[in-house]
mmCIF file of the N, C-alpha and C atoms, coordinates in Angstrom:
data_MODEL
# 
_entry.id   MODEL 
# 
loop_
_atom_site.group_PDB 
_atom_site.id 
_atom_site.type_symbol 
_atom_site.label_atom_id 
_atom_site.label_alt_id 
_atom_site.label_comp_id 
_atom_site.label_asym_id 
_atom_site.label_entity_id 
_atom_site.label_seq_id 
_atom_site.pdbx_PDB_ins_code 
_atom_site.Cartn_x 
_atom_site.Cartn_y 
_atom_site.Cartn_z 
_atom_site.occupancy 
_atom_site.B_iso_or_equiv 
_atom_site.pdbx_formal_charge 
_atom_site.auth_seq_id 
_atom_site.auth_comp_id 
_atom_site.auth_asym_id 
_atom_site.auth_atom_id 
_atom_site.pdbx_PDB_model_num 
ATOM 1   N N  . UNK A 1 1  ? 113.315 118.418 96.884  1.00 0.00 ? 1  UNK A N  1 
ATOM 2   C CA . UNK A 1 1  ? 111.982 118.048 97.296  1.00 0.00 ? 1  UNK A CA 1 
ATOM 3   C C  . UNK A 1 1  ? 110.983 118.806 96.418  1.00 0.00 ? 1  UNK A C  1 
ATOM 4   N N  . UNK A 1 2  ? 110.221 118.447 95.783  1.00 0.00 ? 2  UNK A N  1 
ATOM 5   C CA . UNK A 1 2  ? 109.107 118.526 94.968  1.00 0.00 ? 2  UNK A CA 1 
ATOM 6   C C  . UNK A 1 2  ? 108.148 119.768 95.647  1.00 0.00 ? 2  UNK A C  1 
ATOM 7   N N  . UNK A 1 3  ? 107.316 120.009 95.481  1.00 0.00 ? 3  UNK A N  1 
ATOM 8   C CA . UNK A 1 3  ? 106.073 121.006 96.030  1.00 0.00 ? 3  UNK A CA 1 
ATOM 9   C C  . UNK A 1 3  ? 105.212 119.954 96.662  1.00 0.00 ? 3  UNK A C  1 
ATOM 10  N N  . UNK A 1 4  ? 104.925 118.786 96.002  1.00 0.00 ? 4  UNK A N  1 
ATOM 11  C CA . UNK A 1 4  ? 103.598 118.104 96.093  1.00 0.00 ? 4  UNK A CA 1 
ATOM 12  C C  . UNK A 1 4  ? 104.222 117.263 97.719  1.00 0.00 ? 4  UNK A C  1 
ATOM 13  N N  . UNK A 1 5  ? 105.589 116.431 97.440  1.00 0.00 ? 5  UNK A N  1 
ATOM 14  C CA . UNK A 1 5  ? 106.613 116.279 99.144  1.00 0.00 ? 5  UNK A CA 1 
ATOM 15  C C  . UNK A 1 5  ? 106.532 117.192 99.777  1.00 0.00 ? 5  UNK A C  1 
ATOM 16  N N  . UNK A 1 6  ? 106.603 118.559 99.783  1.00 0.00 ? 6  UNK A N  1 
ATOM 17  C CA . UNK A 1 6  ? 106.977 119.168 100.841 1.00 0.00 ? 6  UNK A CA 1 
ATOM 18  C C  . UNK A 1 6  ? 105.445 119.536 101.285 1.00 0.00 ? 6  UNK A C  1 
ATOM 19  N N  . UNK A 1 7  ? 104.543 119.611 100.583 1.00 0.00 ? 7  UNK A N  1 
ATOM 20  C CA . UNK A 1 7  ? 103.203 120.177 101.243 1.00 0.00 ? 7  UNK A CA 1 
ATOM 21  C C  . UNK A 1 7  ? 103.087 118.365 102.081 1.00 0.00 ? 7  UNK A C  1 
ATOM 22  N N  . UNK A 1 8  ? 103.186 117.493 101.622 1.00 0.00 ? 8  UNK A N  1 
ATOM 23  C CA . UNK A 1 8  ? 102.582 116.006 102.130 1.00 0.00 ? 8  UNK A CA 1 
ATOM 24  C C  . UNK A 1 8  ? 103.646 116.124 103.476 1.00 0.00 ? 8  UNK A C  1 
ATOM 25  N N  . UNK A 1 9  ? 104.728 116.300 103.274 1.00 0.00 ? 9  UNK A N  1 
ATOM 26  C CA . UNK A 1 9  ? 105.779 116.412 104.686 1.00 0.00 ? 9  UNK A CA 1 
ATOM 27  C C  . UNK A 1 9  ? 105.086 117.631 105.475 1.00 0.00 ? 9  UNK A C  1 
ATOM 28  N N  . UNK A 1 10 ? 104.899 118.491 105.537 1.00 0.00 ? 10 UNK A N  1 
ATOM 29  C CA . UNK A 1 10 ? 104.514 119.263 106.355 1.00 0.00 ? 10 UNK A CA 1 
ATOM 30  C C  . UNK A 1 10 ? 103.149 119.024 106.838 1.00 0.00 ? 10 UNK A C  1 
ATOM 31  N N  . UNK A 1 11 ? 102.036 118.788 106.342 1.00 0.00 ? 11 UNK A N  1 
ATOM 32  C CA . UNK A 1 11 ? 100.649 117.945 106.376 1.00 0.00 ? 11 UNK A CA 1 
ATOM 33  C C  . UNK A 1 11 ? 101.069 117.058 108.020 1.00 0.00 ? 11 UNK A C  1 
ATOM 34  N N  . UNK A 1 12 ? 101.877 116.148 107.395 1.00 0.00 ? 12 UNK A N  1 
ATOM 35  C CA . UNK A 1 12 ? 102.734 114.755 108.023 1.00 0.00 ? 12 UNK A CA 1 
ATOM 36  C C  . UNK A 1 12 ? 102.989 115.346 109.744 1.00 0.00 ? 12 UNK A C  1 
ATOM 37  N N  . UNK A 1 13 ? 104.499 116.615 109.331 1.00 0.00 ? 13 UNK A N  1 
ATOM 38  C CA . UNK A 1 13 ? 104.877 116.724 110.741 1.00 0.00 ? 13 UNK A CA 1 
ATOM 39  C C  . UNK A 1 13 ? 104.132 117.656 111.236 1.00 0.00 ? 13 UNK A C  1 
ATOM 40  N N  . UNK A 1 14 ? 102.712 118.717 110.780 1.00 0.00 ? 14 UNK A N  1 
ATOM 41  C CA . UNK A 1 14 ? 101.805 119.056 111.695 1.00 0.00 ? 14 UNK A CA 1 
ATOM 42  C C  . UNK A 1 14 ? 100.778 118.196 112.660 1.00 0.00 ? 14 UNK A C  1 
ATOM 43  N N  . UNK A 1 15 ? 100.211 117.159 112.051 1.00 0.00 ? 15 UNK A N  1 
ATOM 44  C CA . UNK A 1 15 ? 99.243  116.454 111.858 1.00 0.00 ? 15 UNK A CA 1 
ATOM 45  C C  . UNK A 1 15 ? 99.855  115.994 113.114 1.00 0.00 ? 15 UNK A C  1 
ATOM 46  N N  . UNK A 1 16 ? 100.999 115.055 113.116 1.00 0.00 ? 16 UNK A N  1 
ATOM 47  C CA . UNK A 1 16 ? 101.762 114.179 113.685 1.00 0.00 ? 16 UNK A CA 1 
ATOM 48  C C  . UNK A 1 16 ? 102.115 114.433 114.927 1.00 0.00 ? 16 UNK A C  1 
ATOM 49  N N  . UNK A 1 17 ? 102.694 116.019 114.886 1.00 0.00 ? 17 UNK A N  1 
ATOM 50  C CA . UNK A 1 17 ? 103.021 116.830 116.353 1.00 0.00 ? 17 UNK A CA 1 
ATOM 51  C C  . UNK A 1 17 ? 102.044 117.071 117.122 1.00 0.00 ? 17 UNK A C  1 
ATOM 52  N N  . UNK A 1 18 ? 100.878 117.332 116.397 1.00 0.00 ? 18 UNK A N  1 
ATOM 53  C CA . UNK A 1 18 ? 99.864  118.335 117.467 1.00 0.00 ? 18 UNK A CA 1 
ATOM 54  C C  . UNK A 1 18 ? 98.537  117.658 117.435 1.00 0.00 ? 18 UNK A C  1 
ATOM 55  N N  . UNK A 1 19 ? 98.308  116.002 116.563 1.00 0.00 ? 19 UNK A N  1 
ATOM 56  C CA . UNK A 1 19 ? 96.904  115.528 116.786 1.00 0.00 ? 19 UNK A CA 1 
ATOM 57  C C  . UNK A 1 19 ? 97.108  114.124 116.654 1.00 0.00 ? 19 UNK A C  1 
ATOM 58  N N  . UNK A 1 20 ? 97.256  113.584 115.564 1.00 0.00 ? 20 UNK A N  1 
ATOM 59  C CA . UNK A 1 20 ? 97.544  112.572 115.073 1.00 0.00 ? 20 UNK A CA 1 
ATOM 60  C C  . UNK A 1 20 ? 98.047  112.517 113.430 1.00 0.00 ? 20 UNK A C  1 
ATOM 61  N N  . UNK A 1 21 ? 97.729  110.668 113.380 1.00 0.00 ? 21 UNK A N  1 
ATOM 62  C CA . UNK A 1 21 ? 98.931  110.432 112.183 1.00 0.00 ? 21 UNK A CA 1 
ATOM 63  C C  . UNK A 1 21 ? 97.833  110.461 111.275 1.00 0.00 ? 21 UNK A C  1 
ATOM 64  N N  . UNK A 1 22 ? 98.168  111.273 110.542 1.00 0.00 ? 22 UNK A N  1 
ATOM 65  C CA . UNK A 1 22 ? 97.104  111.871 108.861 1.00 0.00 ? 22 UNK A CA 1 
ATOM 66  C C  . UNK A 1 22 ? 96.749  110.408 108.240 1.00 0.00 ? 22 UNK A C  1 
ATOM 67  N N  . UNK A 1 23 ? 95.262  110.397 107.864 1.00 0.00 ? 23 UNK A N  1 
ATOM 68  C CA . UNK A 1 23 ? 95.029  109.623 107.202 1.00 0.00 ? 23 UNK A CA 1 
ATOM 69  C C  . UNK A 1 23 ? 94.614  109.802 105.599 1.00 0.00 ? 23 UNK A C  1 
ATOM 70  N N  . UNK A 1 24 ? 94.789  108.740 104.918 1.00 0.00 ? 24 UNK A N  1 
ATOM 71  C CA . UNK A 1 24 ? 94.749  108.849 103.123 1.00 0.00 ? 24 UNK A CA 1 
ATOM 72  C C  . UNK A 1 24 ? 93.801  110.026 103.117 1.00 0.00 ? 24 UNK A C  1 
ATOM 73  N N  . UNK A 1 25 ? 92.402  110.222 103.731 1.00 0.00 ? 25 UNK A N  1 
ATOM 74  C CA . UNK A 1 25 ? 91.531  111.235 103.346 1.00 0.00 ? 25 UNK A CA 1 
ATOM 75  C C  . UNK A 1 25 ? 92.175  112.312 103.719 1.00 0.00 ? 25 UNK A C  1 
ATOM 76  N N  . UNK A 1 26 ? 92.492  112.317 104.800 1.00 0.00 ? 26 UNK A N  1 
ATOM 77  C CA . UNK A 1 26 ? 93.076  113.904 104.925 1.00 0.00 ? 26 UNK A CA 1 
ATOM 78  C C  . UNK A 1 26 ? 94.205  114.449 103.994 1.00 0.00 ? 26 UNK A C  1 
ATOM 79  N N  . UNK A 1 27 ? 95.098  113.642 103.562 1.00 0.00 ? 27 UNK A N  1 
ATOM 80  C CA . UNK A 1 27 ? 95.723  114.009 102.585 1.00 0.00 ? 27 UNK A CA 1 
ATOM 81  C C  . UNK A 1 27 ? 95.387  114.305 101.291 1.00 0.00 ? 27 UNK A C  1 
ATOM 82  N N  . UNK A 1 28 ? 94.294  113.684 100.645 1.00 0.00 ? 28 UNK A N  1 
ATOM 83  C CA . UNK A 1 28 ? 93.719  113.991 99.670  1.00 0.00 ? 28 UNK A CA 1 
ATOM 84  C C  . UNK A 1 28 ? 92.779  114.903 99.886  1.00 0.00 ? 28 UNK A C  1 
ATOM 85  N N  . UNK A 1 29 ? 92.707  115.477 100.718 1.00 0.00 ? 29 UNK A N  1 
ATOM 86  C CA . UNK A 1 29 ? 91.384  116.746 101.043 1.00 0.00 ? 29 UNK A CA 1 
ATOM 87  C C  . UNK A 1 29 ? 92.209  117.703 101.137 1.00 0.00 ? 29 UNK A C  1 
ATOM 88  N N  . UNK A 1 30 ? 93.664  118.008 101.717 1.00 0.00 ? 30 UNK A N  1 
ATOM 89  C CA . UNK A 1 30 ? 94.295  119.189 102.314 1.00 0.00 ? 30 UNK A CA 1 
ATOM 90  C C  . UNK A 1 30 ? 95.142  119.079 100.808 1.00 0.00 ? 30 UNK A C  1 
ATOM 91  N N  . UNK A 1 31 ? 95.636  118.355 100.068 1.00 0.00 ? 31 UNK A N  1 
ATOM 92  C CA . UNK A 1 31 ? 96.733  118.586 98.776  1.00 0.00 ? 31 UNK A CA 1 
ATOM 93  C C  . UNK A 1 31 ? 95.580  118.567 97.852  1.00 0.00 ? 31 UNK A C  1 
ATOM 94  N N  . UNK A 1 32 ? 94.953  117.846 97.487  1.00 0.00 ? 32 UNK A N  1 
ATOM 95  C CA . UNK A 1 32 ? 93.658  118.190 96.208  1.00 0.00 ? 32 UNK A CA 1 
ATOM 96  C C  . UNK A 1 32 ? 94.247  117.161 95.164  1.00 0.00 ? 32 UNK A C  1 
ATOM 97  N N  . UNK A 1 33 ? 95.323  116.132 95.602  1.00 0.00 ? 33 UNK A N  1 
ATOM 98  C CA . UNK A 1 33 ? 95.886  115.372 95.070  1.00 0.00 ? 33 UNK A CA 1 
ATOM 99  C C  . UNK A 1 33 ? 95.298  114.072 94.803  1.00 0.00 ? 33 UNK A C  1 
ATOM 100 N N  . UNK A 1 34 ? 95.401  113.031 93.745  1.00 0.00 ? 34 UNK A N  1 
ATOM 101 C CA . UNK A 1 34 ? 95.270  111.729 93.822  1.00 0.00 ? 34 UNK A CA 1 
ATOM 102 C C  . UNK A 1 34 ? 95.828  110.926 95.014  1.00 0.00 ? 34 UNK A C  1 
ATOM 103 N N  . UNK A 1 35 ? 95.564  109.485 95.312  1.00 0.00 ? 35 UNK A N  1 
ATOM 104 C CA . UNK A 1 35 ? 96.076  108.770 96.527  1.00 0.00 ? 35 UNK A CA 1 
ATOM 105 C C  . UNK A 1 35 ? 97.380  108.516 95.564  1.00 0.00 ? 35 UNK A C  1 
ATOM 106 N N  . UNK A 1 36 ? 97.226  107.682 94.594  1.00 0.00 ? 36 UNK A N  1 
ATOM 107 C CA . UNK A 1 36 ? 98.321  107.116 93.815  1.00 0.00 ? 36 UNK A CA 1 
ATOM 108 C C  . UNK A 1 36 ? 99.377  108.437 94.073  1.00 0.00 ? 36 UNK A C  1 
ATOM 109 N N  . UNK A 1 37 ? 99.123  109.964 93.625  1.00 0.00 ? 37 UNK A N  1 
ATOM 110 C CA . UNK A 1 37 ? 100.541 111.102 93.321  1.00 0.00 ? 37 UNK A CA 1 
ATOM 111 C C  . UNK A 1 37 ? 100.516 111.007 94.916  1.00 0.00 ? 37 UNK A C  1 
ATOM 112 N N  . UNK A 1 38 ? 99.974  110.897 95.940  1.00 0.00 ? 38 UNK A N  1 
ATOM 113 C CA . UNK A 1 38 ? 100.490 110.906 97.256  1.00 0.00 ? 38 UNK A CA 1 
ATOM 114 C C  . UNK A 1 38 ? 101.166 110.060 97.863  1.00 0.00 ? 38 UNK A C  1 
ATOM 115 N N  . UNK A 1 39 ? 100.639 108.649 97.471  1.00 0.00 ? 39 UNK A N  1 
ATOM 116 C CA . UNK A 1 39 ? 101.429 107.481 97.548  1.00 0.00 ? 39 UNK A CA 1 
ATOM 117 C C  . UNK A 1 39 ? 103.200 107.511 97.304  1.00 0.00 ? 39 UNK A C  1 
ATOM 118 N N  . UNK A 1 40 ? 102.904 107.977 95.724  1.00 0.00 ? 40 UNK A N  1 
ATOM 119 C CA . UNK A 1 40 ? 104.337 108.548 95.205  1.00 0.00 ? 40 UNK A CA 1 
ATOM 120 C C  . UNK A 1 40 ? 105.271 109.339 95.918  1.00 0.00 ? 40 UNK A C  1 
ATOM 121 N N  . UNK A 1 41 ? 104.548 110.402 96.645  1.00 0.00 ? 41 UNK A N  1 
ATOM 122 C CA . UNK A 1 41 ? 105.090 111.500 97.279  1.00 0.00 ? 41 UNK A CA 1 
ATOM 123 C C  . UNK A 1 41 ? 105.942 110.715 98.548  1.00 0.00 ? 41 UNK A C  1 
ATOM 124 N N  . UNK A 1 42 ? 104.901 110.038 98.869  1.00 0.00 ? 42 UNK A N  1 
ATOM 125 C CA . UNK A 1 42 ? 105.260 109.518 100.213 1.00 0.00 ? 42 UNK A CA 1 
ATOM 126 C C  . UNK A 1 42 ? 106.562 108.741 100.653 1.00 0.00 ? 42 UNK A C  1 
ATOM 127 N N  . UNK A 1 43 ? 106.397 107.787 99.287  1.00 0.00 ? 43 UNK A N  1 
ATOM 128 C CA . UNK A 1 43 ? 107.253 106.649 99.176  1.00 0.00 ? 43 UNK A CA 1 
ATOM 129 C C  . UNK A 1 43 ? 108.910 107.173 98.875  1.00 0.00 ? 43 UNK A C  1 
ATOM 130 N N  . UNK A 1 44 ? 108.817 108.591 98.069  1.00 0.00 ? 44 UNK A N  1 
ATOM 131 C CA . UNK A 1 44 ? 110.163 109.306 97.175  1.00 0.00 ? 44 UNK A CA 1 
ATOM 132 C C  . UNK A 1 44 ? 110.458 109.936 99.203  1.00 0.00 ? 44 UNK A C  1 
ATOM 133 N N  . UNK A 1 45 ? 109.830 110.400 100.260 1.00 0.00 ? 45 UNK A N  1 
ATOM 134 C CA . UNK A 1 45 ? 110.088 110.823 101.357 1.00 0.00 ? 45 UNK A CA 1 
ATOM 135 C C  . UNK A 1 45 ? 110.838 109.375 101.819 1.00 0.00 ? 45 UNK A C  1 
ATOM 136 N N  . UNK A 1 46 ? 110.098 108.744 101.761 1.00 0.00 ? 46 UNK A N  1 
ATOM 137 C CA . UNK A 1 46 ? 110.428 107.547 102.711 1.00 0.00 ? 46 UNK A CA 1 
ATOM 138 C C  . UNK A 1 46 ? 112.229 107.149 102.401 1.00 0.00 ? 46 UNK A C  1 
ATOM 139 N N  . UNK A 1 47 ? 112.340 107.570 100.757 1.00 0.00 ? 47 UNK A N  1 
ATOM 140 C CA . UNK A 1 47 ? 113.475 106.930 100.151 1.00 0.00 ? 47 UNK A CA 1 
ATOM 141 C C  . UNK A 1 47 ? 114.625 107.631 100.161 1.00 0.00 ? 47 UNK A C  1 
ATOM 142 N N  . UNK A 1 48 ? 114.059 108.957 100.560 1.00 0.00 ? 48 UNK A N  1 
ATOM 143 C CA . UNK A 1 48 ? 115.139 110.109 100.987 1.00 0.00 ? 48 UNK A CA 1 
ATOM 144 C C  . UNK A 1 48 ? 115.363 110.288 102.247 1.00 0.00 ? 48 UNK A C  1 
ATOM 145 N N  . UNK A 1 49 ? 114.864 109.096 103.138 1.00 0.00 ? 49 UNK A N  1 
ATOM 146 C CA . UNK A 1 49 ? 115.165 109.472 103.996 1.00 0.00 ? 49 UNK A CA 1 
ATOM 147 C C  . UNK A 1 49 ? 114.468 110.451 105.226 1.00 0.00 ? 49 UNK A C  1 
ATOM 148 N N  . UNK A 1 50 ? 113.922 111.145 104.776 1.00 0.00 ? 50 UNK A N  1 
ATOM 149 C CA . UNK A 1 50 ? 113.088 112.184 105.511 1.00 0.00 ? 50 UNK A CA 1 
ATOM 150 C C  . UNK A 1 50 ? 112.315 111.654 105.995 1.00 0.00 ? 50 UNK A C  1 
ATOM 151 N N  . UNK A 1 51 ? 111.177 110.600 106.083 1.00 0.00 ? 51 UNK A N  1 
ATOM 152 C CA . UNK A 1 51 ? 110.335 110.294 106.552 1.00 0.00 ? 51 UNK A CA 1 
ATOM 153 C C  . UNK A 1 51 ? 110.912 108.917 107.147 1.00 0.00 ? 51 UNK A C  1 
ATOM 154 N N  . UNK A 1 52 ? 110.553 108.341 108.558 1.00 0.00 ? 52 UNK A N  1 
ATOM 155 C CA . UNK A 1 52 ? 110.014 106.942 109.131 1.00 0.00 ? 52 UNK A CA 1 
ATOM 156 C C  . UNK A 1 52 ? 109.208 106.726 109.637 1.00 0.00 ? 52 UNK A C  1 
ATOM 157 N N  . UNK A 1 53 ? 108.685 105.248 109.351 1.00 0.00 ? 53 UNK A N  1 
ATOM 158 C CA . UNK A 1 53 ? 107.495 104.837 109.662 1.00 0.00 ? 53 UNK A CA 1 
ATOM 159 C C  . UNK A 1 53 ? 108.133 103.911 111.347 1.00 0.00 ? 53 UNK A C  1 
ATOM 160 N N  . UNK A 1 54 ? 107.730 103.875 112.211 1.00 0.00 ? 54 UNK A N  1 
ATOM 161 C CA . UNK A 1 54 ? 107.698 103.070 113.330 1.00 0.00 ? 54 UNK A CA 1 
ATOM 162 C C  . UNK A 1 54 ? 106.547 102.268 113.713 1.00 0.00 ? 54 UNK A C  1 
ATOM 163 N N  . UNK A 1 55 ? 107.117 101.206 113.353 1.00 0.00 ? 55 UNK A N  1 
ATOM 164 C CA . UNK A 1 55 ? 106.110 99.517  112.962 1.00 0.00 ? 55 UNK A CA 1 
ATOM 165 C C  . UNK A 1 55 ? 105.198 99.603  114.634 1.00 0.00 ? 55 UNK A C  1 
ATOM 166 N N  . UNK A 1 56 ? 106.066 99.730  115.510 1.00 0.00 ? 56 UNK A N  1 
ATOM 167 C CA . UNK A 1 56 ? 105.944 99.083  117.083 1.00 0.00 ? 56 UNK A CA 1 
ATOM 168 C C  . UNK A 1 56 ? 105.014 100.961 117.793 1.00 0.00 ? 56 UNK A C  1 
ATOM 169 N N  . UNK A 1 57 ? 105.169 101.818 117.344 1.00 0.00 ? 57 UNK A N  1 
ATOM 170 C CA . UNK A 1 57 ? 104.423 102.761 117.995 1.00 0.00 ? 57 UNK A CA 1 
ATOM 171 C C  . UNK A 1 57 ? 103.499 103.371 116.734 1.00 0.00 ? 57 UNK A C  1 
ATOM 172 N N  . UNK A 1 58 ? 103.353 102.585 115.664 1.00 0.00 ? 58 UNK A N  1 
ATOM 173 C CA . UNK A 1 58 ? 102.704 103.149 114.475 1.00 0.00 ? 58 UNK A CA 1 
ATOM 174 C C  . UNK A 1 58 ? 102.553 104.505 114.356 1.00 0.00 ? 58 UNK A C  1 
ATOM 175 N N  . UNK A 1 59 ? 103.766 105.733 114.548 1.00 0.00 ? 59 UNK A N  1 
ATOM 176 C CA . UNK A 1 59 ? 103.620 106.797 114.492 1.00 0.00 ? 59 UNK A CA 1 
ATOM 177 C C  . UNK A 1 59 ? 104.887 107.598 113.237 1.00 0.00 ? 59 UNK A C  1 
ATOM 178 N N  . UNK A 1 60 ? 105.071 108.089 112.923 1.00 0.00 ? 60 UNK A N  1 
ATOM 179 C CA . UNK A 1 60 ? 105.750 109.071 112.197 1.00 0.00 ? 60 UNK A CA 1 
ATOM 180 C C  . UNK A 1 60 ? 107.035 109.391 112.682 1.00 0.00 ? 60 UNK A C  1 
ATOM 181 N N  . UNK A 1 61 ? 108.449 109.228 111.884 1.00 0.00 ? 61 UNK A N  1 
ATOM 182 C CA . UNK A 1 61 ? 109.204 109.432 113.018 1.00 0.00 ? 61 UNK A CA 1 
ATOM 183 C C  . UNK A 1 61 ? 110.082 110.815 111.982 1.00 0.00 ? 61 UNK A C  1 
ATOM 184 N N  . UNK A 1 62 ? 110.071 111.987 112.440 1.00 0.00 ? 62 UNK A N  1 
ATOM 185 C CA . UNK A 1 62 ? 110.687 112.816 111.153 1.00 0.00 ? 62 UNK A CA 1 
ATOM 186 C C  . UNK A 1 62 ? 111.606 113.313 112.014 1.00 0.00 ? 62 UNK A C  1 
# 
């Protein structure tokens, strides 16, 4: 896992546990990152596995 994944995963399962599900701005305000390198980040989580998306409760499933 990358630096730029693991700060966006942790962002993810704070955000997720204790308020809600992070949106594009907040991610680009808390990493200092582009949407596109977050996008990236997101998608390389999604593909490893680490991250799910749940269509029916639109929430984060880690």
């Amino acid at each position: 896992m990358t630096d730029l994944e693991r700060k966006v995963y942790r962002i993810i399962y704070n955000m997720s546990r204790f308020r809600k599900n992070p949106t594009m701005d907040d991610l680009k305000r808390k990493t200092g990152k582009s949407e596109e390198k977050i996008r990236a980040a997101v998608k390389s989580l999604l593909m490893k596995g680490e991250l799910k998306w749940d269509k029916l409760s639109k929430k984060w499933i880690i």
